[in-house]
mmCIF file as Biopython writes it, N, C-alpha, C and O atoms, coordinates in Angstrom:
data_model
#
loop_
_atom_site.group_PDB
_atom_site.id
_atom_site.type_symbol
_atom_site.label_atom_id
_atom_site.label_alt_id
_atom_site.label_comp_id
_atom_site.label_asym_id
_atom_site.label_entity_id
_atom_site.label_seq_id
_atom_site.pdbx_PDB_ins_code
_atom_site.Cartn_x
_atom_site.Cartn_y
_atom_site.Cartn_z
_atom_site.occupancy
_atom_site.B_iso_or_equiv
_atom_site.auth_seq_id
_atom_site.auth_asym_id
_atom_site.pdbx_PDB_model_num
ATOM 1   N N  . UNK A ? 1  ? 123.853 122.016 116.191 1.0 0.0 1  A 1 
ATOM 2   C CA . UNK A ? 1  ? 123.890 121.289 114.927 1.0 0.0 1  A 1 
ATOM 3   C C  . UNK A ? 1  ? 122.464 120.917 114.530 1.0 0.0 1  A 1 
ATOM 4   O O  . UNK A ? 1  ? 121.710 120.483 115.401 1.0 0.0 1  A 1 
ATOM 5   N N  . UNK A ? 2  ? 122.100 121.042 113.432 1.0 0.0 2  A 1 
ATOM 6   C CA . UNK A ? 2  ? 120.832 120.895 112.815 1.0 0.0 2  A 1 
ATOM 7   C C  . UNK A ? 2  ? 121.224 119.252 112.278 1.0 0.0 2  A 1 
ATOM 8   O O  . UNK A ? 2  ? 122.209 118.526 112.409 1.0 0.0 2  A 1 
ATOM 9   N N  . UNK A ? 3  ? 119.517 119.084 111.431 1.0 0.0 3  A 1 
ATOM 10  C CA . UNK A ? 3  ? 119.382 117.276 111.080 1.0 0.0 3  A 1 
ATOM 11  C C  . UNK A ? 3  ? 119.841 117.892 109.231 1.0 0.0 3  A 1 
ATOM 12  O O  . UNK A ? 3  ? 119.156 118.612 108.504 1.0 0.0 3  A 1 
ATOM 13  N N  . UNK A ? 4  ? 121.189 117.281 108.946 1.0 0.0 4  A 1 
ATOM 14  C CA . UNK A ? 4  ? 121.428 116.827 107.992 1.0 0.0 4  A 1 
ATOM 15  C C  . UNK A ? 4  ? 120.729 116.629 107.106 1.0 0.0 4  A 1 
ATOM 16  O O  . UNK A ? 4  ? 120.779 115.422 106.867 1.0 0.0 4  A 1 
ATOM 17  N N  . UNK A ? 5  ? 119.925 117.235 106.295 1.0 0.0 5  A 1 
ATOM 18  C CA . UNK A ? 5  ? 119.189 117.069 104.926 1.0 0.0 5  A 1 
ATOM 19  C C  . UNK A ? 5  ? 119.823 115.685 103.859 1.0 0.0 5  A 1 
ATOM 20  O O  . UNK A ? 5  ? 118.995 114.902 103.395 1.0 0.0 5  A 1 
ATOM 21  N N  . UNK A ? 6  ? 121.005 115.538 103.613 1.0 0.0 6  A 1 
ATOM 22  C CA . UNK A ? 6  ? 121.901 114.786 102.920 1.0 0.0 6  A 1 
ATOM 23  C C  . UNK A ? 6  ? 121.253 113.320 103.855 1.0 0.0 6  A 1 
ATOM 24  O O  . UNK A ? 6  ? 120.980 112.239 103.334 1.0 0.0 6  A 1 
ATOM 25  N N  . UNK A ? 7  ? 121.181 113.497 104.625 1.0 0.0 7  A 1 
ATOM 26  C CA . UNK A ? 7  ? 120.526 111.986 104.950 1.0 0.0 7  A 1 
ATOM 27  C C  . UNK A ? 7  ? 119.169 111.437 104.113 1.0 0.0 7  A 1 
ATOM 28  O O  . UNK A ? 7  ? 119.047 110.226 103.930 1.0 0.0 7  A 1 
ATOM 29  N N  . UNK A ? 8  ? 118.277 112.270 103.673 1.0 0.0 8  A 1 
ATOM 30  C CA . UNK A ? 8  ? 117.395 111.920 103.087 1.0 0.0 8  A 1 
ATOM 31  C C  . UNK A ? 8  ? 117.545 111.392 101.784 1.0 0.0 8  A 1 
ATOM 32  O O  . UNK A ? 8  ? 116.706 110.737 101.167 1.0 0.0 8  A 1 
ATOM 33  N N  . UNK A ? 9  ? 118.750 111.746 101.387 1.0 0.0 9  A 1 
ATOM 34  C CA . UNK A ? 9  ? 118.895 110.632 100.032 1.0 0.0 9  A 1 
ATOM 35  C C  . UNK A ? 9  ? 119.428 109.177 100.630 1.0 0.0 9  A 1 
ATOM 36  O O  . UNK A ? 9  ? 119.553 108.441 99.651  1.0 0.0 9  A 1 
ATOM 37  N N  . UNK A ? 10 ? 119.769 108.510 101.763 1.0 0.0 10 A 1 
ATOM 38  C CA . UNK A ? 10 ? 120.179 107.316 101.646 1.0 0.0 10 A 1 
ATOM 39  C C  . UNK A ? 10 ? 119.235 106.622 102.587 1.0 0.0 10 A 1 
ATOM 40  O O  . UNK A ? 10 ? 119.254 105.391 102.588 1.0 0.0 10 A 1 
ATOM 41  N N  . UNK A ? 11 ? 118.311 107.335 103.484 1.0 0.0 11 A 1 
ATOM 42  C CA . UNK A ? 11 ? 117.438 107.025 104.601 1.0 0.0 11 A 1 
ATOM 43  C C  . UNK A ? 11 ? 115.847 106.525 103.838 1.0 0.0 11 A 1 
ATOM 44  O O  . UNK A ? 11 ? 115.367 106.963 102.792 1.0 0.0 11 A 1 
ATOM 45  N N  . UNK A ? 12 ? 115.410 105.724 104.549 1.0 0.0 12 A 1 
ATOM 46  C CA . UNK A ? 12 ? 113.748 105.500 103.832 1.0 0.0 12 A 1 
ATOM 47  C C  . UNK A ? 12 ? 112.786 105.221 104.776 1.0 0.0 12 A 1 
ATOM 48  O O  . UNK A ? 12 ? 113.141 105.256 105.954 1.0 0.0 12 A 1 
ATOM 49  N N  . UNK A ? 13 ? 111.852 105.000 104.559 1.0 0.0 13 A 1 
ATOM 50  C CA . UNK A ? 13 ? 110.440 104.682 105.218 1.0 0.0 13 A 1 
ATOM 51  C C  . UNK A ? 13 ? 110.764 103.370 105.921 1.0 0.0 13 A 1 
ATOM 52  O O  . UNK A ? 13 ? 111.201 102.706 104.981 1.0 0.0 13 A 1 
ATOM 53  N N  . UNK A ? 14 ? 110.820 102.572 107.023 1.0 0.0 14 A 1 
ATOM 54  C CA . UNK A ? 14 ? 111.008 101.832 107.362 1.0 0.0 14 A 1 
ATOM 55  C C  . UNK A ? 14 ? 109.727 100.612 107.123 1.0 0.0 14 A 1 
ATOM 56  O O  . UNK A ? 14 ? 109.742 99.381  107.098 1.0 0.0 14 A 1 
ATOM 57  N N  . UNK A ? 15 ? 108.795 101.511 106.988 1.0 0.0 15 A 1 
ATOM 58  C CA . UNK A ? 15 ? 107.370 100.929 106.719 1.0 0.0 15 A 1 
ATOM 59  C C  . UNK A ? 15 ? 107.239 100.443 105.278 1.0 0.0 15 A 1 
ATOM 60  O O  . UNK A ? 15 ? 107.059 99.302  104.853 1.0 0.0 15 A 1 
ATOM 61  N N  . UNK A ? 16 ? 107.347 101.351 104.778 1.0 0.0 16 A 1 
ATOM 62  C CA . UNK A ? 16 ? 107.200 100.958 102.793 1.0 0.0 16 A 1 
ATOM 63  C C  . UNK A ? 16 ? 108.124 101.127 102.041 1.0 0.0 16 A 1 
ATOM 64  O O  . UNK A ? 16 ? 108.176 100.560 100.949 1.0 0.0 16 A 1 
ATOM 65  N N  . UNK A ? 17 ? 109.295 102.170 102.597 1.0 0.0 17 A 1 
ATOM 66  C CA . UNK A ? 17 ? 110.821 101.864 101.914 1.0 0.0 17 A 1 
ATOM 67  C C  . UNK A ? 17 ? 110.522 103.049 100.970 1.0 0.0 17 A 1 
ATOM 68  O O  . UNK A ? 17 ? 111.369 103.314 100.116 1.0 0.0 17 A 1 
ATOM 69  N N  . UNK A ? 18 ? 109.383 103.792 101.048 1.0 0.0 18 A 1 
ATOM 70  C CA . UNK A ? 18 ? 109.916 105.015 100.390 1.0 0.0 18 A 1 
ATOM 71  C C  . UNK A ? 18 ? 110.360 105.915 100.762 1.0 0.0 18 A 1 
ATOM 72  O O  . UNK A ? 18 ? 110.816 105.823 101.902 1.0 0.0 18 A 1 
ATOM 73  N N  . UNK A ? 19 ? 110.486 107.231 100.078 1.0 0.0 19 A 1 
ATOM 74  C CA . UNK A ? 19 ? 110.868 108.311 100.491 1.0 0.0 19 A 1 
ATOM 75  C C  . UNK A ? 19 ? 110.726 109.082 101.583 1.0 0.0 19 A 1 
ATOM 76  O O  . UNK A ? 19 ? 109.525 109.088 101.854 1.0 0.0 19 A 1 
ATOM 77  N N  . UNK A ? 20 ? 111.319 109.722 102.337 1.0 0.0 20 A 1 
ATOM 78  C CA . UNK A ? 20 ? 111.261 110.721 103.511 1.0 0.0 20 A 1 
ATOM 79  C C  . UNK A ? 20 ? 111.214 112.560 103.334 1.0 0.0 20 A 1 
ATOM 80  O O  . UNK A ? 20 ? 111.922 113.386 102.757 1.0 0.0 20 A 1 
ATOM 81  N N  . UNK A ? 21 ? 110.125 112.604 104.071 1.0 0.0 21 A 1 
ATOM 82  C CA . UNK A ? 21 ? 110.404 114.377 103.525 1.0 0.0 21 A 1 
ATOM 83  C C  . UNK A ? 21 ? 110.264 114.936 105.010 1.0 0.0 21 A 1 
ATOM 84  O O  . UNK A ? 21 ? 109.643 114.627 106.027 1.0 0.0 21 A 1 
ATOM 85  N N  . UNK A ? 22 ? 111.301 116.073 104.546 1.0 0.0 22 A 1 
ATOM 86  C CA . UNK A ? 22 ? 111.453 116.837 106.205 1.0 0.0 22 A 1 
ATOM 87  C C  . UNK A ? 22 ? 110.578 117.766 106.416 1.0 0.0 22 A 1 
ATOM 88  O O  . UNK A ? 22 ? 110.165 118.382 105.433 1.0 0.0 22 A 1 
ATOM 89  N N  . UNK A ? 23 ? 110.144 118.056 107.563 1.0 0.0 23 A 1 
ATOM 90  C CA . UNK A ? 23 ? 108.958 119.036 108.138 1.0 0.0 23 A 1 
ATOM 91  C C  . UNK A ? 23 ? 110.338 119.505 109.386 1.0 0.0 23 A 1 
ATOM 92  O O  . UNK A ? 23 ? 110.823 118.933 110.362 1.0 0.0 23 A 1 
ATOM 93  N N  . UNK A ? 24 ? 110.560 120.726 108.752 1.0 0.0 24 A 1 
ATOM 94  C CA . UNK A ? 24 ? 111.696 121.349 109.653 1.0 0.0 24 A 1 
ATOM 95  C C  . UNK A ? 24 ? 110.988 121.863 110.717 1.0 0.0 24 A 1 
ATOM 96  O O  . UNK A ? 24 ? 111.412 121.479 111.807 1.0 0.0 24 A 1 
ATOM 97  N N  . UNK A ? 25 ? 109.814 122.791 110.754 1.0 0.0 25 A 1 
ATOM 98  C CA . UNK A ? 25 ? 109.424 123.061 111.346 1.0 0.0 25 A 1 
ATOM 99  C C  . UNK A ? 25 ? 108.470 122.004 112.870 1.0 0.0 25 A 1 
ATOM 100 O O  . UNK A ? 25 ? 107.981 122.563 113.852 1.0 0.0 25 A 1 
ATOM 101 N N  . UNK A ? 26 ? 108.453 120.933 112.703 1.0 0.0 26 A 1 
ATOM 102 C CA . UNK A ? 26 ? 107.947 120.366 113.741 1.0 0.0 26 A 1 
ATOM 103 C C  . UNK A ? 26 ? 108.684 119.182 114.000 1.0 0.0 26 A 1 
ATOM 104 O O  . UNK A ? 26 ? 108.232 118.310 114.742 1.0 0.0 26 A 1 
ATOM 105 N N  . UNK A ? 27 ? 110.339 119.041 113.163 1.0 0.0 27 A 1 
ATOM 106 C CA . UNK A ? 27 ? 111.151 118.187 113.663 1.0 0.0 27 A 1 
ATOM 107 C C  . UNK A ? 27 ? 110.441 117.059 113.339 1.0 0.0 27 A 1 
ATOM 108 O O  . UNK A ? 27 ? 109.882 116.444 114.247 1.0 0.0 27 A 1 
ATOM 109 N N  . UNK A ? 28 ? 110.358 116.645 112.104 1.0 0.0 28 A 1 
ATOM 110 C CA . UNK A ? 28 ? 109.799 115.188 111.929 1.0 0.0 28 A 1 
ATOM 111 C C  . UNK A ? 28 ? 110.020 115.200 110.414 1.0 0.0 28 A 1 
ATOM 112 O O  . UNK A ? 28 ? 109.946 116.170 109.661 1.0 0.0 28 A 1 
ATOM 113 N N  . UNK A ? 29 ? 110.323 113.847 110.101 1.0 0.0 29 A 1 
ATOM 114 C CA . UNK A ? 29 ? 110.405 113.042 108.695 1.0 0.0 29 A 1 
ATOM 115 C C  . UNK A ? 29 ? 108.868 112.541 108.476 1.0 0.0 29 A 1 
ATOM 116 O O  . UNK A ? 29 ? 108.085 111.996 109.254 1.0 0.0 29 A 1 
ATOM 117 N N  . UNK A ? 30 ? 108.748 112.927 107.157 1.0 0.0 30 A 1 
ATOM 118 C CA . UNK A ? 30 ? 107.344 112.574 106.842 1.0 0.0 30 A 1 
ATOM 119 C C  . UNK A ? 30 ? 107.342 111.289 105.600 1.0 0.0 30 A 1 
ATOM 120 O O  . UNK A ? 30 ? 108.169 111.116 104.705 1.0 0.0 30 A 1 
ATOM 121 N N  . UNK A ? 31 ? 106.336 110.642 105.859 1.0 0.0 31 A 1 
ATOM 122 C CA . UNK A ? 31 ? 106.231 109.581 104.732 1.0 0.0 31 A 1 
ATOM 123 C C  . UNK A ? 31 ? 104.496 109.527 104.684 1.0 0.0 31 A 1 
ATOM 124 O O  . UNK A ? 31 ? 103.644 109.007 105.404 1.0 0.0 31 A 1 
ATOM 125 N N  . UNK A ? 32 ? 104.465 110.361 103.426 1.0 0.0 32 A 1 
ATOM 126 C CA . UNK A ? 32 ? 103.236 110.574 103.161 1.0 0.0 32 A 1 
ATOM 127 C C  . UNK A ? 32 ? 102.591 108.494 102.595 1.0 0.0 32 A 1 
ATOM 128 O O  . UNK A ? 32 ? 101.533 107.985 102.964 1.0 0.0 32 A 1 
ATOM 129 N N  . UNK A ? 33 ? 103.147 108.140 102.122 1.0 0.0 33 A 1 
ATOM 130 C CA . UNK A ? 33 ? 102.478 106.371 101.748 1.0 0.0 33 A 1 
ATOM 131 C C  . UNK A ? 33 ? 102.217 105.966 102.990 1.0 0.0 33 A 1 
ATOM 132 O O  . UNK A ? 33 ? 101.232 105.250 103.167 1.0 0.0 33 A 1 
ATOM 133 N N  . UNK A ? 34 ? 103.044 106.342 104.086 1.0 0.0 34 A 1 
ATOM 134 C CA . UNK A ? 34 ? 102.641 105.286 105.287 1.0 0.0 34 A 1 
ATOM 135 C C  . UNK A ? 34 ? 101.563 106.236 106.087 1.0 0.0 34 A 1 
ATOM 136 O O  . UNK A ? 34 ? 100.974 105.916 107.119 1.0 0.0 34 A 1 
ATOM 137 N N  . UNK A ? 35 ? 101.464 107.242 105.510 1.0 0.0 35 A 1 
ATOM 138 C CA . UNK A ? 35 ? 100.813 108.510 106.708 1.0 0.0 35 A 1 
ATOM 139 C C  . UNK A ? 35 ? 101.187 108.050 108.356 1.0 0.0 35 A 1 
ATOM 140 O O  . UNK A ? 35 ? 100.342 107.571 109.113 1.0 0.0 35 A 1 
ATOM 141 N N  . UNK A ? 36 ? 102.376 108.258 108.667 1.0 0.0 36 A 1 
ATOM 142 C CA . UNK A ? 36 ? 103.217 108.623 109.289 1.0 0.0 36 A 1 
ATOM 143 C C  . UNK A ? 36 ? 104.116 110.021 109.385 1.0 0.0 36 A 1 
ATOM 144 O O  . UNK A ? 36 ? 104.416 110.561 108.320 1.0 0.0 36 A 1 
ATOM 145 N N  . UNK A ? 37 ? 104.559 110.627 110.653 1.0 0.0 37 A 1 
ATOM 146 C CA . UNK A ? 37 ? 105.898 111.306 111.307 1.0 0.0 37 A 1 
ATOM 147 C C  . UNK A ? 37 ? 106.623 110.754 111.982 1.0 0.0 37 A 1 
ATOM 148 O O  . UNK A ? 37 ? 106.259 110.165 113.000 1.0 0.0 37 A 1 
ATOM 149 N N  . UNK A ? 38 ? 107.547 110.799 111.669 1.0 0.0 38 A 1 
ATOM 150 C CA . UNK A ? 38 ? 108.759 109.886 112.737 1.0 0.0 38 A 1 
ATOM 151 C C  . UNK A ? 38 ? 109.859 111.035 113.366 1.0 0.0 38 A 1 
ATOM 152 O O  . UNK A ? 38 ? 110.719 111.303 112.527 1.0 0.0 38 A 1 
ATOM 153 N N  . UNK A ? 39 ? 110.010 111.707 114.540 1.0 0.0 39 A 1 
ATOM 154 C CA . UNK A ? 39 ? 110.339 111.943 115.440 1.0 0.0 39 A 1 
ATOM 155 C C  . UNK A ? 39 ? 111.913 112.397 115.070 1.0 0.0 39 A 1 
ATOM 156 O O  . UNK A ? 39 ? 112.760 111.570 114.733 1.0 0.0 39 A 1 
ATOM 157 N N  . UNK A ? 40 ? 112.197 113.959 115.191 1.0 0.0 40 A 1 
ATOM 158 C CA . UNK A ? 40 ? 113.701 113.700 115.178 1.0 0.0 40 A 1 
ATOM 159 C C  . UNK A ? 40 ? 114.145 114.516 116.574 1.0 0.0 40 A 1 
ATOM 160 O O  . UNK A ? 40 ? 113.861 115.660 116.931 1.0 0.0 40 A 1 
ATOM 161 N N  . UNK A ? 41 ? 114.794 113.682 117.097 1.0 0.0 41 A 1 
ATOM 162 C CA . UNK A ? 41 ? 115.577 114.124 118.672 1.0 0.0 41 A 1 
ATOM 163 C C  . UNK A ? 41 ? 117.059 114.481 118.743 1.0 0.0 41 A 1 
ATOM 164 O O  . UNK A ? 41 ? 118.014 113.921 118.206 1.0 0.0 41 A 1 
ATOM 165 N N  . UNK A ? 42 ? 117.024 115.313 119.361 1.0 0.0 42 A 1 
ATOM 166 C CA . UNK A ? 42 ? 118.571 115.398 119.056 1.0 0.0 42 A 1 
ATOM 167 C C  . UNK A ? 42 ? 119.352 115.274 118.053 1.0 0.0 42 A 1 
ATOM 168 O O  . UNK A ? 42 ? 120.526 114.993 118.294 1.0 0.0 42 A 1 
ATOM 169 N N  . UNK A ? 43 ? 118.942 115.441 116.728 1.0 0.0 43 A 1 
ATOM 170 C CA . UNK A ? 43 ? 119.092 115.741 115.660 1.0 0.0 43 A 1 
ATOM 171 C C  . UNK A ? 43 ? 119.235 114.625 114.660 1.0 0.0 43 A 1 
ATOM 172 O O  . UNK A ? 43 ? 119.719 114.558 113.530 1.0 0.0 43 A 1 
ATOM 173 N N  . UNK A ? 44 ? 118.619 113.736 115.505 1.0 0.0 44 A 1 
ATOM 174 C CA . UNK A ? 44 ? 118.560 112.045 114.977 1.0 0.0 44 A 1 
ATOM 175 C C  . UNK A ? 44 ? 117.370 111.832 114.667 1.0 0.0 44 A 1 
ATOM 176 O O  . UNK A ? 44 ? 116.417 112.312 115.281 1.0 0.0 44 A 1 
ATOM 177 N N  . UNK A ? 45 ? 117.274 111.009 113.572 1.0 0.0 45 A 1 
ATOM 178 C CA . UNK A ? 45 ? 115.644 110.574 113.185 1.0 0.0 45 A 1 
ATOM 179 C C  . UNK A ? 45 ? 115.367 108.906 113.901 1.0 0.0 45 A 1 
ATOM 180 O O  . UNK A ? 45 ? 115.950 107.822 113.887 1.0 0.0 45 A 1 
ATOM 181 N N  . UNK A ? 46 ? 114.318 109.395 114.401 1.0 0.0 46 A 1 
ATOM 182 C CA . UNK A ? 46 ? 113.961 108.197 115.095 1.0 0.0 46 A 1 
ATOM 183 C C  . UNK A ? 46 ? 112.905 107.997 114.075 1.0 0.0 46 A 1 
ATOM 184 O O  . UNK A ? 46 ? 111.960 108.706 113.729 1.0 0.0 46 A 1 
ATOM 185 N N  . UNK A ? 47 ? 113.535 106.256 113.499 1.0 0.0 47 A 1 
ATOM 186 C CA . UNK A ? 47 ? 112.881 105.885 112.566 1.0 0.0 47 A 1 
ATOM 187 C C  . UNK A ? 47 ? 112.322 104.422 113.026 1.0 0.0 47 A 1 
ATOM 188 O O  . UNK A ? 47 ? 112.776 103.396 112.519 1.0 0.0 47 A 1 
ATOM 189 N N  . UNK A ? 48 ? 111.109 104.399 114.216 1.0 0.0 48 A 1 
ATOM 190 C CA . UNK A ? 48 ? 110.701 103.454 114.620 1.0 0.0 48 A 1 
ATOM 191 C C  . UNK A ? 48 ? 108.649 103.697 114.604 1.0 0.0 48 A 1 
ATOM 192 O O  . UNK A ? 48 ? 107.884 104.550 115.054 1.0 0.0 48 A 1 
ATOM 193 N N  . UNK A ? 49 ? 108.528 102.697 113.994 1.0 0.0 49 A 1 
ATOM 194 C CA . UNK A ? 49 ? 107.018 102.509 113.764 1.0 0.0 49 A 1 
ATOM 195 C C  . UNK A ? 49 ? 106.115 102.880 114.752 1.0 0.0 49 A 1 
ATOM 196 O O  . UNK A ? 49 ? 104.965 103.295 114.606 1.0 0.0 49 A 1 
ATOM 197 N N  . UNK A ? 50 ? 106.939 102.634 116.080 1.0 0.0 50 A 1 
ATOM 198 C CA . UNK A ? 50 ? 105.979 102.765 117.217 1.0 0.0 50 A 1 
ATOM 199 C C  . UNK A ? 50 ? 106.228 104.294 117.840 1.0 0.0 50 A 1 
ATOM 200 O O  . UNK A ? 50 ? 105.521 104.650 118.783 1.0 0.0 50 A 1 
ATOM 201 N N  . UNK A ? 51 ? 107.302 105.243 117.269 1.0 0.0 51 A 1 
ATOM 202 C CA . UNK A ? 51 ? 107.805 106.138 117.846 1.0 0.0 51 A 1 
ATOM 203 C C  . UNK A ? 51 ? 106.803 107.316 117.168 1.0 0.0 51 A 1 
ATOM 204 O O  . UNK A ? 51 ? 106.264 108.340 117.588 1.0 0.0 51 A 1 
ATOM 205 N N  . UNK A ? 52 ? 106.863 106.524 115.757 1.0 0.0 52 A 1 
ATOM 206 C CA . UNK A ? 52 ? 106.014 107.421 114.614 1.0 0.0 52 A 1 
ATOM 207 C C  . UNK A ? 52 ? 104.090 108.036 115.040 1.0 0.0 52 A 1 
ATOM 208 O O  . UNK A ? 52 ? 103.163 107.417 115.562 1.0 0.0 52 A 1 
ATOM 209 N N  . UNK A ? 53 ? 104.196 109.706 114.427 1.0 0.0 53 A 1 
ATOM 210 C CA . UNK A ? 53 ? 102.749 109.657 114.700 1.0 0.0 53 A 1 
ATOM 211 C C  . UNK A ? 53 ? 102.105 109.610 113.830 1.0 0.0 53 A 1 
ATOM 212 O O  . UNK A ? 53 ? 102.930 109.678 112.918 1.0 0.0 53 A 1 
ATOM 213 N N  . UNK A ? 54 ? 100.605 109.496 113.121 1.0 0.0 54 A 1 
ATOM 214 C CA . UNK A ? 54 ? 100.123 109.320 112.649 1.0 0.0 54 A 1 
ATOM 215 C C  . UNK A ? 54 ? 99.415  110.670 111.567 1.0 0.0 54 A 1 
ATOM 216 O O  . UNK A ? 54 ? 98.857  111.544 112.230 1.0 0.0 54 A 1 
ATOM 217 N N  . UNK A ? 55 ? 99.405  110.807 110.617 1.0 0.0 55 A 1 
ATOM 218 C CA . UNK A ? 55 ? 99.135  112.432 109.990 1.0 0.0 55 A 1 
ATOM 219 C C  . UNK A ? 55 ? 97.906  111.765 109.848 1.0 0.0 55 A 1 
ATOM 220 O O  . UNK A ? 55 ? 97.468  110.616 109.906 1.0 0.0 55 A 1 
ATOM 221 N N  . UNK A ? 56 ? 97.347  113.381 109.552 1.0 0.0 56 A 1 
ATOM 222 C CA . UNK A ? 56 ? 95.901  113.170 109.275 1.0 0.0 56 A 1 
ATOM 223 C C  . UNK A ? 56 ? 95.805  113.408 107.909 1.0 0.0 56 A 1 
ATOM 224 O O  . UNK A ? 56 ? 96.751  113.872 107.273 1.0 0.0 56 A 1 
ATOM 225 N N  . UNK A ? 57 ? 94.465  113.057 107.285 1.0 0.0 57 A 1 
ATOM 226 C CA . UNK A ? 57 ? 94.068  113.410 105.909 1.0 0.0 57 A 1 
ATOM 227 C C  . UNK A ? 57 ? 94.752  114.447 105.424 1.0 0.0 57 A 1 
ATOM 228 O O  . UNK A ? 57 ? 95.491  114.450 104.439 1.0 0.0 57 A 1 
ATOM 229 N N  . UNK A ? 58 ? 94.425  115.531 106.308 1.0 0.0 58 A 1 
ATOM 230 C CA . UNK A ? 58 ? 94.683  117.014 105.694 1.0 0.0 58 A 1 
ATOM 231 C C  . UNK A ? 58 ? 96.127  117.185 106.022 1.0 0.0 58 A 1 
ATOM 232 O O  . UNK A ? 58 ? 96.298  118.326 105.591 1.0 0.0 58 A 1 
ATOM 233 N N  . UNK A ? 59 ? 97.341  116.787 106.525 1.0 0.0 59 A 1 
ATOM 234 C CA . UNK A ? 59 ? 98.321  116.921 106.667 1.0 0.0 59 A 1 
ATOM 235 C C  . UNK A ? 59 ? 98.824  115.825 104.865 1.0 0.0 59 A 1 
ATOM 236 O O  . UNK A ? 59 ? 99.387  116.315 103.886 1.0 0.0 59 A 1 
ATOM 237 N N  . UNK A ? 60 ? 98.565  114.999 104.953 1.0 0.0 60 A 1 
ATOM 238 C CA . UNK A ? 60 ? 99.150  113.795 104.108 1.0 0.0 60 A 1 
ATOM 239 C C  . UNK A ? 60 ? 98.394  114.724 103.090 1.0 0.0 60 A 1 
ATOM 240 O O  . UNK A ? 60 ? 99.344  114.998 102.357 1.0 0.0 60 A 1 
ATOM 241 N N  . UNK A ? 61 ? 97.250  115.433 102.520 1.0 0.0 61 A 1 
ATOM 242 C CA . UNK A ? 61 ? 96.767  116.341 101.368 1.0 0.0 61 A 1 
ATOM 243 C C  . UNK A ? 61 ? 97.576  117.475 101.111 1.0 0.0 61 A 1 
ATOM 244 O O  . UNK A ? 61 ? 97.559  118.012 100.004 1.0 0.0 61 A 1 
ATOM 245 N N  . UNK A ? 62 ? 98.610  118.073 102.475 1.0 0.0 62 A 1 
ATOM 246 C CA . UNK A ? 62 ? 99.011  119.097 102.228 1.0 0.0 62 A 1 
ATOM 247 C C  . UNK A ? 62 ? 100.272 118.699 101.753 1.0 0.0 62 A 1 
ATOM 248 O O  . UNK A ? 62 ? 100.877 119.282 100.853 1.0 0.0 62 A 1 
ATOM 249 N N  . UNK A ? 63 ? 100.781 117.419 102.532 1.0 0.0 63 A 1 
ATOM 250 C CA . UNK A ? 63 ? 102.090 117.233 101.686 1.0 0.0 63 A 1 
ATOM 251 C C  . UNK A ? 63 ? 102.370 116.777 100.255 1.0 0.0 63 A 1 
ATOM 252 O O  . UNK A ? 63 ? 103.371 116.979 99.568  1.0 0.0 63 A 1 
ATOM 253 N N  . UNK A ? 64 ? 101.329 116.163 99.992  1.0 0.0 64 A 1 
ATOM 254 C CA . UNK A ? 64 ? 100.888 115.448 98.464  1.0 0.0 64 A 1 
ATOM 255 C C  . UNK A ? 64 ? 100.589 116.585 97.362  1.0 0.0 64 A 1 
ATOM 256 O O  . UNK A ? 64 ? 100.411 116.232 96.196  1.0 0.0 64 A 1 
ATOM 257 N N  . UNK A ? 65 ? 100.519 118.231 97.792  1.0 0.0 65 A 1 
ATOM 258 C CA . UNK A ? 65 ? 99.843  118.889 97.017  1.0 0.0 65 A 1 
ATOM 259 C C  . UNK A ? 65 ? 101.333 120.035 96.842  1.0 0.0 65 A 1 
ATOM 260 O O  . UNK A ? 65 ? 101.272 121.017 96.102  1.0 0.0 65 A 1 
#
């Protein structure tokens, strides 16, 4: 079973409460405002601040563009 896309309309940034965008490829929810990844395991999004990694410039430029 894959991560549910349909979650991203009711799920948010735990940090700033915005939007979430999926990076299928490296299994992580992105929130370009917080420049954060938050972790999905087992097909669950781990949506914890401390779990989250940190994007870089050029990641948060690529998603913004």
């Amino acid at each position: 079973m894959a991560f549910d896309t349909k979650l991203l309309e009711i799920i948010a940034c735990p940090v700033t409460k915005g939007k979430l965008r999926y990076d299928r490829d490296n299994a992580e929810l992105i929130s370009t405002q917080a420049k954060l990844a938050y972790p999905i395991r087992d097909d669950i999004p781990v949506l914890l601040e401390n779990e989250a990694r940190e994007l870089t410039m050029q990641e948060v430029e690529q998603w913004n563009s």
